[in-house]
C-alpha positions as CSV (number, residue, x, y, z in Angstrom):
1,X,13.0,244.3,0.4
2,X,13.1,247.2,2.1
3,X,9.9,248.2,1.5
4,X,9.3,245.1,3.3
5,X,11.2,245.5,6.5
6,X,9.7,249.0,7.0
7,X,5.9,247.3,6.6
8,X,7.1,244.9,9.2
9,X,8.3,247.5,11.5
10,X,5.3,249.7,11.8
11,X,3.4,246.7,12.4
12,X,5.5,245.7,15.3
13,X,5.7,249.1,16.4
14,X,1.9,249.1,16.3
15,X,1.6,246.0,18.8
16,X,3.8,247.5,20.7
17,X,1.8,251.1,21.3
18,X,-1.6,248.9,21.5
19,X,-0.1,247.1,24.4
20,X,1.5,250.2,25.9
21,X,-1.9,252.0,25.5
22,X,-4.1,249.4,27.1
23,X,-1.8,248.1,29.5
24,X,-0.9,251.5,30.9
25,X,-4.8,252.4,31.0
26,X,-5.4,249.1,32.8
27,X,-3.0,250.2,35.7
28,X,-5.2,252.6,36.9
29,X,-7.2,249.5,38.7
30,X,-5.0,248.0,40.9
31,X,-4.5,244.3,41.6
32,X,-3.7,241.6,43.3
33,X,-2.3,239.7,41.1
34,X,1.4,238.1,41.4
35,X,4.1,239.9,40.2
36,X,4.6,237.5,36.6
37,X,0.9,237.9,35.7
38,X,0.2,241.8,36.6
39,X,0.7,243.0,33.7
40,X,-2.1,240.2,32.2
41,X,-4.6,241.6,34.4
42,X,-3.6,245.4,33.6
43,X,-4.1,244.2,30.1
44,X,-7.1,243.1,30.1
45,X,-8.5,245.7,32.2
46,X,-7.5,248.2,29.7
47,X,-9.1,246.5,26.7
48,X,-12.4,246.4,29.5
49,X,-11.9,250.4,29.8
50,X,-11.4,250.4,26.2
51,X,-14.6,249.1,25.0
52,X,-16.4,251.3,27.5
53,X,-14.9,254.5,25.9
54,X,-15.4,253.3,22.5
55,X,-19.1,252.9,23.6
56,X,-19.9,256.4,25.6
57,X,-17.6,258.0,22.3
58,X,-20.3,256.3,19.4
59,X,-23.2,257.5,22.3
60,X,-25.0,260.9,20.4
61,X,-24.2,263.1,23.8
62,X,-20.1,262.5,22.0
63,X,-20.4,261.1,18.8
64,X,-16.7,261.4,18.0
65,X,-15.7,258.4,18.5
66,X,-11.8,258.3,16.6
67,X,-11.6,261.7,19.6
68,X,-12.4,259.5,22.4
69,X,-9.9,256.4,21.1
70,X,-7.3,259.2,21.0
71,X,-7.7,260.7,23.9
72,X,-7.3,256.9,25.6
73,X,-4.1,256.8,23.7
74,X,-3.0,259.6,25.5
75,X,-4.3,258.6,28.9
76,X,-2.8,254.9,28.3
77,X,0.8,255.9,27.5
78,X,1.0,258.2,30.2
79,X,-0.2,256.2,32.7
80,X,2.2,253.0,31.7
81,X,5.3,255.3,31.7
82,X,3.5,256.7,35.2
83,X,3.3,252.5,36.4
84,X,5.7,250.9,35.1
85,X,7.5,250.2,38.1
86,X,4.6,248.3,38.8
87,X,3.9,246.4,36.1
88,X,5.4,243.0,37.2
89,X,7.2,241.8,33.6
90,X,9.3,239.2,34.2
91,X,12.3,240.8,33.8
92,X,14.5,238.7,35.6
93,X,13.1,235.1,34.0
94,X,15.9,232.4,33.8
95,X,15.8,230.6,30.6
96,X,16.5,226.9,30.1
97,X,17.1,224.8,27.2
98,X,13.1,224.5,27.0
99,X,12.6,227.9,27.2
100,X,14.5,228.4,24.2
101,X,12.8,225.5,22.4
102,X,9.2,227.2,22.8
103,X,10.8,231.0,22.3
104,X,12.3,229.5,19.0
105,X,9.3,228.1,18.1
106,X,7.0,230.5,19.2
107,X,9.3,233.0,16.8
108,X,8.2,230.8,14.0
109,X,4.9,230.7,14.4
110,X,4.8,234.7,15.4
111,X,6.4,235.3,12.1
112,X,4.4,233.1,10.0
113,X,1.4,234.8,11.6
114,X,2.1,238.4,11.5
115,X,2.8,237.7,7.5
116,X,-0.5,236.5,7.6
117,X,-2.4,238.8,8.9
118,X,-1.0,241.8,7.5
119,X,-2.5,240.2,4.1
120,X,-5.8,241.1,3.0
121,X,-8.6,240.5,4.7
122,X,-10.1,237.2,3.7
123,X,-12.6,234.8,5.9
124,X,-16.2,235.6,6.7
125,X,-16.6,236.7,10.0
126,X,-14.4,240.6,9.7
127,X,-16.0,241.1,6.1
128,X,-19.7,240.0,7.5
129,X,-19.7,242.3,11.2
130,X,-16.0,242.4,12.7
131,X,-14.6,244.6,10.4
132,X,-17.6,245.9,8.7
133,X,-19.4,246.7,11.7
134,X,-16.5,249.0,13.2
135,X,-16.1,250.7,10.1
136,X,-19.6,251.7,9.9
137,X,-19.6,253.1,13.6
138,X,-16.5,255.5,12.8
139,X,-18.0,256.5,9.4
140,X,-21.3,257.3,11.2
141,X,-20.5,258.4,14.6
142,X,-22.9,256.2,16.2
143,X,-23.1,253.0,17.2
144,X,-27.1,251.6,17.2
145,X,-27.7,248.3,16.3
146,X,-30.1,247.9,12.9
147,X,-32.6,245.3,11.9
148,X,-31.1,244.2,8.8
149,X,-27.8,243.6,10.3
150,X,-28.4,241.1,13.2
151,X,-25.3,240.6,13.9
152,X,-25.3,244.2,15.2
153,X,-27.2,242.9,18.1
154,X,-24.3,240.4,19.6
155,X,-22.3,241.6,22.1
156,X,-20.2,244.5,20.6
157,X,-16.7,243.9,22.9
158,X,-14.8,242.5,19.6
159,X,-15.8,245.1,17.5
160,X,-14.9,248.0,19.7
161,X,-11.7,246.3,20.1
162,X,-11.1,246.2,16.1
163,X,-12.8,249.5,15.4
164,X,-9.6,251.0,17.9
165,X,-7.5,249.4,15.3
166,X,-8.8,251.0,12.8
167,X,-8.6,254.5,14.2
168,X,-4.8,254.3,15.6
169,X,-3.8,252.3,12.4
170,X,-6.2,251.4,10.0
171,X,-7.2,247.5,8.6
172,X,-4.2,247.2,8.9
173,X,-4.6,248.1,12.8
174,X,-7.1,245.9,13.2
175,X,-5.5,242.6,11.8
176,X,-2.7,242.4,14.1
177,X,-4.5,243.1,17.4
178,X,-5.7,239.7,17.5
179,X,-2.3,238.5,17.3
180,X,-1.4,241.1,20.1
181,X,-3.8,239.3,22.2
182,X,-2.6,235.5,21.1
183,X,0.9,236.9,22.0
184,X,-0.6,237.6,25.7
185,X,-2.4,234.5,25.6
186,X,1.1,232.2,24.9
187,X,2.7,234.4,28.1
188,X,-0.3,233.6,30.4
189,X,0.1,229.7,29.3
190,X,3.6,230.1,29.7
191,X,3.4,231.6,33.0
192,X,0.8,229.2,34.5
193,X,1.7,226.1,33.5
194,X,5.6,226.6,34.3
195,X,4.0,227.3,37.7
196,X,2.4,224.3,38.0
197,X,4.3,221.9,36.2
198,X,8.0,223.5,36.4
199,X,9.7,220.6,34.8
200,X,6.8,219.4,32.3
201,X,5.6,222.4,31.1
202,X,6.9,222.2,27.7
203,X,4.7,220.1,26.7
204,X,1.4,222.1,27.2
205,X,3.0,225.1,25.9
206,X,3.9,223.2,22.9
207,X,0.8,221.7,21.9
208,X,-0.9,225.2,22.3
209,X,1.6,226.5,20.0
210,X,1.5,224.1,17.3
211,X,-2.6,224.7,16.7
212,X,-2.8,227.8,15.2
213,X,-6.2,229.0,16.0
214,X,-4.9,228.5,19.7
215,X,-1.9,230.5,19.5
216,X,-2.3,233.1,16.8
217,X,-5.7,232.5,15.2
218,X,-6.0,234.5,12.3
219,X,-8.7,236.9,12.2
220,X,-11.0,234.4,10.5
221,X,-11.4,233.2,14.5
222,X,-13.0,236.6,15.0
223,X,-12.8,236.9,18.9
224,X,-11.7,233.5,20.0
225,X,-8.2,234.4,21.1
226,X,-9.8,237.5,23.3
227,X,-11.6,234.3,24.5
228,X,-9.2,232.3,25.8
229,X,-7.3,234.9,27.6
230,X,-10.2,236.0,29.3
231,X,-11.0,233.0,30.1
232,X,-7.7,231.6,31.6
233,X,-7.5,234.7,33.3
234,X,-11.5,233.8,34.8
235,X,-10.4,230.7,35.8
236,X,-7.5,231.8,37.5
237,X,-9.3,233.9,39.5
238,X,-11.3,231.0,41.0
239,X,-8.7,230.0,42.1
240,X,-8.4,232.9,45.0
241,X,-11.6,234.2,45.1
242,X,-10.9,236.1,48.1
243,X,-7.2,238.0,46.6
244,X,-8.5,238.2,43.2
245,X,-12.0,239.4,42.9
246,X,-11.5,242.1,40.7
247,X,-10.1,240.2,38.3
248,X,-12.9,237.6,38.8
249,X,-15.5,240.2,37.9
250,X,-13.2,241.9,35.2
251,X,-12.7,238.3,32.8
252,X,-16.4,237.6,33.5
253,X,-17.6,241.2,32.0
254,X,-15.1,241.1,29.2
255,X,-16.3,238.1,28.1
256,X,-19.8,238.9,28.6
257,X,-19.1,241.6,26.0
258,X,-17.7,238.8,23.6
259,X,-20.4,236.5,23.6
260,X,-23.6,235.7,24.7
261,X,-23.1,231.9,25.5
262,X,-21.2,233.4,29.0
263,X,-24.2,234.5,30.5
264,X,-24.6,230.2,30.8
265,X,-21.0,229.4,31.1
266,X,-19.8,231.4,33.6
267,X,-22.5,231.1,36.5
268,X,-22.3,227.3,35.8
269,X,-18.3,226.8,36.1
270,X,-18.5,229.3,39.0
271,X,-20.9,227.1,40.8
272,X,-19.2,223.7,39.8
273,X,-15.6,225.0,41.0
274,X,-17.6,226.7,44.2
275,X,-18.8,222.6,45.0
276,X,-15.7,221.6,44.1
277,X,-13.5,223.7,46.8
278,X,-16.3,223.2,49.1
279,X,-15.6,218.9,49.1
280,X,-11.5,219.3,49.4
281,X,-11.7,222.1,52.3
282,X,-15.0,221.8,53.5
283,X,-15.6,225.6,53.3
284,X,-17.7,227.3,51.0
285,X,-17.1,230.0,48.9
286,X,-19.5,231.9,47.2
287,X,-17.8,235.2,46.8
288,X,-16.9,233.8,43.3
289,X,-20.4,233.3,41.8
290,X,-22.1,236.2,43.0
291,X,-19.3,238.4,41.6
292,X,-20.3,236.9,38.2
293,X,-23.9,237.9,38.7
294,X,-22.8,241.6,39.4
295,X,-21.1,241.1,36.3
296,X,-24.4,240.2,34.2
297,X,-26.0,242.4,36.0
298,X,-23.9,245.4,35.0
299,X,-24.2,243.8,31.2
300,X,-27.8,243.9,31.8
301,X,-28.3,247.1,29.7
302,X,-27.0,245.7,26.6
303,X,-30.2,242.8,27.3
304,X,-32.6,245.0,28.3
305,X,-31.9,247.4,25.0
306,X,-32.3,244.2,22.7
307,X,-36.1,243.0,24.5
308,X,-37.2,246.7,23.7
309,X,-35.9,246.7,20.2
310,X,-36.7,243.2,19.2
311,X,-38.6,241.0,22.3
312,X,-35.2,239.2,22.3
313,X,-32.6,239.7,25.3
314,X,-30.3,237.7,23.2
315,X,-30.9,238.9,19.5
316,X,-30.4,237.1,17.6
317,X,-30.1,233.9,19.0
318,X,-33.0,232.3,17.9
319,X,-35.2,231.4,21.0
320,X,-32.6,231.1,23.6
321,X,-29.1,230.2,24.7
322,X,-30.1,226.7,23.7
323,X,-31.3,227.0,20.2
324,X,-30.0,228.2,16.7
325,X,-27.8,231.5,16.8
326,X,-29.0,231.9,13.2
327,X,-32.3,233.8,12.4
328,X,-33.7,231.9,9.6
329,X,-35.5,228.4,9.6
330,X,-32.5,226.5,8.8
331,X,-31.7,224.7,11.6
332,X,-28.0,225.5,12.6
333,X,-26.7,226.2,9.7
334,X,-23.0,227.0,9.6
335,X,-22.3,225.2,12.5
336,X,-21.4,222.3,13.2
337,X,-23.5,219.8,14.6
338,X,-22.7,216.7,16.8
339,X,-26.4,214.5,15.2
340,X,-25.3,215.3,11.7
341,X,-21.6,215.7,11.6
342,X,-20.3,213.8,13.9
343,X,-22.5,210.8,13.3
344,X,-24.2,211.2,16.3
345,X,-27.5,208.6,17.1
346,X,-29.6,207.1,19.6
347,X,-27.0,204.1,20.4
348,X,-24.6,203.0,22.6
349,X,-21.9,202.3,19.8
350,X,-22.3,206.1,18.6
351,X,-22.1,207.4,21.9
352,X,-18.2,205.6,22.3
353,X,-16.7,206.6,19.7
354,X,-17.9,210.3,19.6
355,X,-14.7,211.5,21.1
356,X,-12.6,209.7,18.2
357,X,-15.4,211.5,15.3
358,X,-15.3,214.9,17.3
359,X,-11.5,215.1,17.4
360,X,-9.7,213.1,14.2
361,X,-13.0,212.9,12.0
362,X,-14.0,214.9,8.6
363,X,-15.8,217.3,10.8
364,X,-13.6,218.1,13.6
365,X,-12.0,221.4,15.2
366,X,-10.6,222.2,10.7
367,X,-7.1,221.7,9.7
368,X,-5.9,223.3,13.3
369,X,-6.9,221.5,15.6
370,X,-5.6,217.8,14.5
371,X,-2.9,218.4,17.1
372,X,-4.5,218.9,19.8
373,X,-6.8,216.6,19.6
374,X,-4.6,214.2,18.8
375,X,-3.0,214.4,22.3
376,X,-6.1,215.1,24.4
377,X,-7.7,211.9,22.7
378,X,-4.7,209.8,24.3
379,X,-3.8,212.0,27.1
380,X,-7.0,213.1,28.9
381,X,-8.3,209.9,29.4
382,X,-5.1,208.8,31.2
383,X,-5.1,212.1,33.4
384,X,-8.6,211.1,35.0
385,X,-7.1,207.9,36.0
386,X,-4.4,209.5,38.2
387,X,-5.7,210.1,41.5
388,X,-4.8,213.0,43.3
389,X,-6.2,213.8,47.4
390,X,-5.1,216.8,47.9
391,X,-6.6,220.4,45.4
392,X,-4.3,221.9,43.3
393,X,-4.6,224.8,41.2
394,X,-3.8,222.7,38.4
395,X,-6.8,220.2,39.2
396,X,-9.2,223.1,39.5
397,X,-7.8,224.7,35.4
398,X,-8.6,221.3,34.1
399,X,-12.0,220.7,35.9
400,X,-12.9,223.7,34.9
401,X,-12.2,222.8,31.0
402,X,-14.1,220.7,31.3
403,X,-17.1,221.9,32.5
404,X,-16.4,224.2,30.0
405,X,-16.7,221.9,27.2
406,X,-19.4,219.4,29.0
407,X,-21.8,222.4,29.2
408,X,-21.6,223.3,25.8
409,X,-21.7,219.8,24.3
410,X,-25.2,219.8,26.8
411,X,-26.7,222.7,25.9
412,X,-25.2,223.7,22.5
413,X,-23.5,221.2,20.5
414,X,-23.8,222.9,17.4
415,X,-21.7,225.7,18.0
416,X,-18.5,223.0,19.5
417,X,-16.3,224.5,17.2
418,X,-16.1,227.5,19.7
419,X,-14.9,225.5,22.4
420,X,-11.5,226.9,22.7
421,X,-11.3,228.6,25.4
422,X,-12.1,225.5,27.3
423,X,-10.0,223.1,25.7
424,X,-7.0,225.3,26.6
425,X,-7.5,224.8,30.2
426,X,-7.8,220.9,29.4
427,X,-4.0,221.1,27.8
428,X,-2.8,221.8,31.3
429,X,-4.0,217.8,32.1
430,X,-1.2,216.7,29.2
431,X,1.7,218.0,31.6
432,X,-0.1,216.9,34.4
433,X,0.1,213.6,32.9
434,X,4.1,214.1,32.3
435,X,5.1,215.0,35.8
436,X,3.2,211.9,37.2
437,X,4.5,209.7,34.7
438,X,8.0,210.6,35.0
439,X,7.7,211.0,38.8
440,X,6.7,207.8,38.6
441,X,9.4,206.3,35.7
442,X,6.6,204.9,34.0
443,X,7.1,204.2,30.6
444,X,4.5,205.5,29.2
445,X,6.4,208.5,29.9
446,X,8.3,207.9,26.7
447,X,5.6,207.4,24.9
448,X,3.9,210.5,25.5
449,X,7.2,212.3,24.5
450,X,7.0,210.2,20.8
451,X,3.0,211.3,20.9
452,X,3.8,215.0,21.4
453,X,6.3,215.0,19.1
454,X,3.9,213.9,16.5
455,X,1.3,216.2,17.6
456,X,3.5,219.3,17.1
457,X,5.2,218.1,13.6
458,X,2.9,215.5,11.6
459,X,-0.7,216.3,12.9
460,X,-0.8,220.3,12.1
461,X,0.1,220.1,8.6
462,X,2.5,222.5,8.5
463,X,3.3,222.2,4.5
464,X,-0.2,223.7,3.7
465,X,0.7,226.7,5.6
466,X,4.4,227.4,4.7
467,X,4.1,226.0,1.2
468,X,2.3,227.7,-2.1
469,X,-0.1,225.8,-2.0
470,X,-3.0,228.2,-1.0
471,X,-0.9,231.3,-1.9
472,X,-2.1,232.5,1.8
473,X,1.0,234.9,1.9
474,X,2.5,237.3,-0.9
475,X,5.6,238.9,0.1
476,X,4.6,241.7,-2.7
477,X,1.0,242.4,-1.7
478,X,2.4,243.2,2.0
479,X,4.9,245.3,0.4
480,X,2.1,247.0,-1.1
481,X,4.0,246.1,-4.8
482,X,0.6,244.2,-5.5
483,X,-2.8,245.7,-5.4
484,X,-5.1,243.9,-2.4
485,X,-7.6,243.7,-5.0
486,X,-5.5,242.3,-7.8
487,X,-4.9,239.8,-5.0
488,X,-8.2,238.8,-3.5
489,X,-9.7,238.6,-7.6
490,X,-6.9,235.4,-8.0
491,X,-6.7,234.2,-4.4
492,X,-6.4,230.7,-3.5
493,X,-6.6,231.7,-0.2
494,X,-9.3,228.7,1.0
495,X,-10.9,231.1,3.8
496,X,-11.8,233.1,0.4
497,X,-15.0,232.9,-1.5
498,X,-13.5,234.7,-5.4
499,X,-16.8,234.3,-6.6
500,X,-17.9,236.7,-3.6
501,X,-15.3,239.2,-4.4
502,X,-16.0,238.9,-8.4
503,X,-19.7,240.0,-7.4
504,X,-18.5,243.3,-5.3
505,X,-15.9,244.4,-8.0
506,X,-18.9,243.9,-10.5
507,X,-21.4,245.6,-8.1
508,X,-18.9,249.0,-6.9
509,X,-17.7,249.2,-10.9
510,X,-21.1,249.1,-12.5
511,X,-23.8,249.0,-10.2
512,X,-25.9,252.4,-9.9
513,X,-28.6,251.4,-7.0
514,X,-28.7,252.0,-3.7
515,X,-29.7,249.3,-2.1
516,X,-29.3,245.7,-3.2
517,X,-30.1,242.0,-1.7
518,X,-28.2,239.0,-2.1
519,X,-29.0,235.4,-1.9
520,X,-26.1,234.3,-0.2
521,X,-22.7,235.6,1.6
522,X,-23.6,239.2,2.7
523,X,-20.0,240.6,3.1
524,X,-20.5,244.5,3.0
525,X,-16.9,245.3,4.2
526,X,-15.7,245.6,0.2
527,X,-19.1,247.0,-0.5
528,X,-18.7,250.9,-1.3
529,X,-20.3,252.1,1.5
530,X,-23.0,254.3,-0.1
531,X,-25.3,251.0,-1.4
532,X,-27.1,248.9,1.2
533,X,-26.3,245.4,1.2
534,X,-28.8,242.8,2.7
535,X,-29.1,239.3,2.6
536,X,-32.4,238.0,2.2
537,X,-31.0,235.4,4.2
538,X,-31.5,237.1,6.9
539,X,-33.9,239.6,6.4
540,X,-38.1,237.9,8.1
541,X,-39.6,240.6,5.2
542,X,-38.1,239.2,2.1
543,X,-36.6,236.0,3.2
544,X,-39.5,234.3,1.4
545,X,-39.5,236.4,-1.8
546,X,-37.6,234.0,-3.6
547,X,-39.9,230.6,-2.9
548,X,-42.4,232.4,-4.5
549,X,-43.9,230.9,-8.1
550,X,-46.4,233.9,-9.1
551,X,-44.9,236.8,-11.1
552,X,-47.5,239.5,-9.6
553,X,-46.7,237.9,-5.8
554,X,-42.9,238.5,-6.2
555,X,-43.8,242.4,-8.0
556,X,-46.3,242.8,-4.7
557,X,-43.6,241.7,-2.1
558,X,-40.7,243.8,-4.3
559,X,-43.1,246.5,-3.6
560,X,-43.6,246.0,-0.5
561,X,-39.7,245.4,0.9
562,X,-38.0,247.7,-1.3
563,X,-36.5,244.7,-3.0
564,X,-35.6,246.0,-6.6
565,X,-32.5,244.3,-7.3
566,X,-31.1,241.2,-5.9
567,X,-27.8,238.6,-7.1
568,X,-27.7,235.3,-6.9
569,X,-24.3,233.6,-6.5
570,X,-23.1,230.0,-7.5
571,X,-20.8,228.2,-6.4
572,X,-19.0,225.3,-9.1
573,X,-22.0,226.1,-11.1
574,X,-25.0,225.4,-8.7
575,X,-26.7,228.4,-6.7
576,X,-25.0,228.7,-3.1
577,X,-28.3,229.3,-1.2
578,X,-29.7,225.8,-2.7
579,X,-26.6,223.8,-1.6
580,X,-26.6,225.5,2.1
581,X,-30.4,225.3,2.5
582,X,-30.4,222.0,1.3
583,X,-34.0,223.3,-0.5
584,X,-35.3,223.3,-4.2
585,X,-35.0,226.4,-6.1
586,X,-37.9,226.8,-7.2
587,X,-38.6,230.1,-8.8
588,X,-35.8,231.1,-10.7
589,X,-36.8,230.0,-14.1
590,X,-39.9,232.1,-13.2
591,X,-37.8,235.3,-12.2
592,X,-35.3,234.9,-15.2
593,X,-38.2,234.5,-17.7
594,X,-40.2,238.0,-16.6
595,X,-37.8,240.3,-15.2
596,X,-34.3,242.3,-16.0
597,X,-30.9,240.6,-16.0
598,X,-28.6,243.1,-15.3
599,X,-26.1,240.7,-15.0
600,X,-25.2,237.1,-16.0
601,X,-21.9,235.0,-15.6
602,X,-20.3,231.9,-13.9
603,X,-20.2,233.6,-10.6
604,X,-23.4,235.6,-10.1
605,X,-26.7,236.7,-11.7
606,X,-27.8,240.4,-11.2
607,X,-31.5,240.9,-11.5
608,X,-34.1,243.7,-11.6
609,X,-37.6,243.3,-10.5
């Protein structure tokens, strides 16, 4: 046990100096932001200033990149002790009975969450580029994006992020600074929406509580929780375009560095919510938009080196923001798509009840966000019927959710499941629906109380998290009693492919090579870091080496790619690339019959051309 309590300590300690570091760097930017929300806009300047150094440290005229984090330790804590006076915490917040109902619960869920993350490392998206990535720019000093790894060409804010994690404290670092910034992202919504709604507030606080990936997404959400504070903080400053420019341009840069899909987004909502002011007040204000494009245009750079390296700006999005982020001819896979998922077809039937398949179907928002969509099925609907003359701040949040999510269902429906930033702007229209119902002693009032009750205890599923059931949280491995890899081999962990992690034990124990391609999940970050791991997945070279019927054809292309080894993994028996391609395999009798097996199990085939 005590083991225990001192692991839990240095993590909390370490979310502690993260904030202190970035916060206190952010300070040096001033702003105009009210007292209760400074610090939120210090923050996230400091994570802005952060990614910049982590950049110009990985550049060659540096190239010492853990120096430079260090040194903006140094700078960070001196400049918070320097501005604390001005850092605008809410010190002096009365608490109510509802206060302590979301604090309580908030408690829970922090706990549950920082258990979680300080296990090992098990969903895609950190061992495929967000951990991987990061830990390949410290080991090398440089950060240049490569061919083979495409994902090397996103937008590299999250990884910079992580890859400070890992220099001030390791993986371990690096897991809980996404729950440092869902923390920040619970005190923004708490913030703004007991602003707004100072009696009803509860209820959108609550519901963004109860959905996980909301509140504390574990890493497996790679940068969404980044996302939605940005975001909130974006549309905040729409709201005062004049007062709160700087943060207008800092949220639209950070999330620039994020994600592609902003350099759409943002210009859009800015325009929408510049129309929109313009129709209540009859005065426009475009100070708002062309702050945005400054803000592309200082991201530029990051475009411009991707058209030289690969006649892409947005490598490696397939053609455009519209299309495929994949680079391979399957059409979207991985993502989920509103014509095949959702049921989607050319009739007026299907069009009705998408809403209902979106939120409660098969394919919805995963196990997290049943909640929420619960409520927003029932409650949103009854918010657009509630007329309202006059603008309000709270008015512009949820119009701007929506645009959010109506752009993206527009021009890329097959990425929806990334719509969270958006859909926490629309949780503000639940207590907007609360206050007018009760102001009103309507009775529908009482049953939106029954409805949210539901949404926060039935609809989450809160036994598959705090029960054994996926064994998602091992007192012993945190206390380091348990080897991670021990672990991760027996994990039921359903964000965990064990076949995956049977294949890199196999490969660091007994594999000699130096470079070796995979059919399926490429996730280097267990890889020893000496062998080159590609997926032929993703590699235009080799991707069609294995459709390929003629022995001397594959020998020629192996010749030509440097492909001499390659596994192929299975998954309940049947290879993995055949089920996700949806394709015939139709070579591997072939391959098996005339070249080396290195390798053969339940899990994975090793072969040598």
């Amino acid at each position: 046990m005590f083991e225990f309590l001192i692991v839990i300590a240095k993590a909390i300690f370490f979310m502690a100096t993260y904030f202190v570091i970035v916060t206190g760097a952010g300070s040096i930017i001033k702003t105009k932001c009210p007292g209760q929300l400074r610090f939120v806009s210090y923050f996230l300047t400091g994570n802005l200033i952060l990614i910049l150094v982590f950049f110009i440290s990985g550049s060659s005229f540096i190239g010492n990149i853990a120096l430079g984090i260090k040194v903006f330790s140094i700078f960070g804590i001196s400049m918070f002790i320097y501005n604390f006076r001005i850092m605008g915490f809410p010190t002096k917040l009365k608490l109510n009975k509802k206060d302590v109902f979301l604090l309580l619960f908030f408690l829970c869920i922090f706990s549950f969450h920082l258990l979680r993350n300080l296990m090992p490392v098990v969903a895609f998206d950190p061992q495929m580029y967000h951990f991987s990535l990061p830990v390949q720019y410290l080991s090398e000093n440089r950060i240049l994006p490569e061919l083979k790894i495409p994902w090397s060409f996103y937008p590299p804010g999250s990884q910079f992020i992580y890859g400070t994690g890992f220099v001030l404290y390791g993986e371990t670092g690096a897991k809980l600074i996404n729950l440092v910034w869902g923390i920040m992202s619970f005190i923004l919504i708490f913030i703004l929406s007991k602003r707004f709604y100072p009696k009803q507030y509860i209820f959108t606080v609550g519901i963004f509580l109860s959905a996980p990936i909301l509140g504390f997404a574990n890493i497996k959400s790679g940068n969404e929780n980044f996302e939605i504070l940005a975001f909130m903080c974006f549309a905040y400053g729409l709201l005062y375009p004049k007062k709160l420019f700087r943060l207008i341009f800092i949220s639209s840069l950070l999330l620039l560095f994020l994600k592609y899909t902003y350099l759409l987004l943002l210009p859009c909502i800015a325009i929408i919510i510049v129309l929109y002011q313009y129709a209540k007040r009859k005065k426009l204000y475009l100070k708002s938009f062309f702050i945005v494009i400054i803000a592309i245009i200082v991201f530029s750079p990051f475009l411009l080196r991707n058209l030289i390296m690969v006649g892409n700006p947005v490598y490696p999005v397939r053609n455009s923001l519209f299309s495929s982020l994949e680079n391979h001819d399957v059409e979207g896979f991985g993502t989920t798509s509103l014509y095949e998922d959702y049921g989607l077809e050319n009739n007026l039937y299907d069009y009705l009840k998408l809403p209902w398949n979106i939120v409660m179907g098969e394919s919805s928002f995963n196990y997290e966000w049943n909640g929420v969509g619960f409520m927003l099925l029932i409650v949103f609907p009854v918010w657009l019927t509630l007329k309202g003359n006059q603008i309000s701040s709270s008015r512009i949040f949820i119009i701007i959710g929506i645009s959010y999510f109506v752009i993206w269902i527009i021009f890329m429906p097959h990425l929806i499941r990334f719509t969270l930033a958006g859909f926490s702007l629309m949780l503000f229209s639940v207590s907007a629906c609360a206050q007018k119902l009760k102001k009103n002693k309507n009775v529908l009032y009482n049953v939106l109380i029954i409805l949210f009750v539901c949404s926060i205890t039935i609809y989450p599923n809160w036994p598959n998290y705090f029960s054994g059931k996926w064994r998602i949280i091992d007192l012993d491995v945190i206390s380091c009693k348990i080897k991670p890899d021990k672990y991760l081999i027996n994990s039921r962990d359903p964000l965990f492919n064990n076949n995956n992690y049977k294949f890199v034990t196999w490969v660091n124990n007994n594999f000699t090579g130096d470079k070796l391609y995979t059919s399926e999940e490429c996730r280097p970050y267990y890889i020893r870091k000496s062998l080159e791991l590609e997926c032929i997945r993703w590699s235009q070279d080799s991707n069609f080496i294995l459709k390929l019927q003629d022995v001397n054809e594959i020998k020629k292309m192996s010749r030509k790619t440097g492909v001499k080894y390659f596994v192929i993994q299975y998954i309940d028996g049947k290879i993995a690339w055949d089920i996700l391609t949806h394709r015939v395999w139709g070579n591997l009798k072939v391959i098996t019959d005339n070249f080396k097996v290195l390798h053969s199990s339940n899990e994975f085939m090793v072969i040598q051309i």
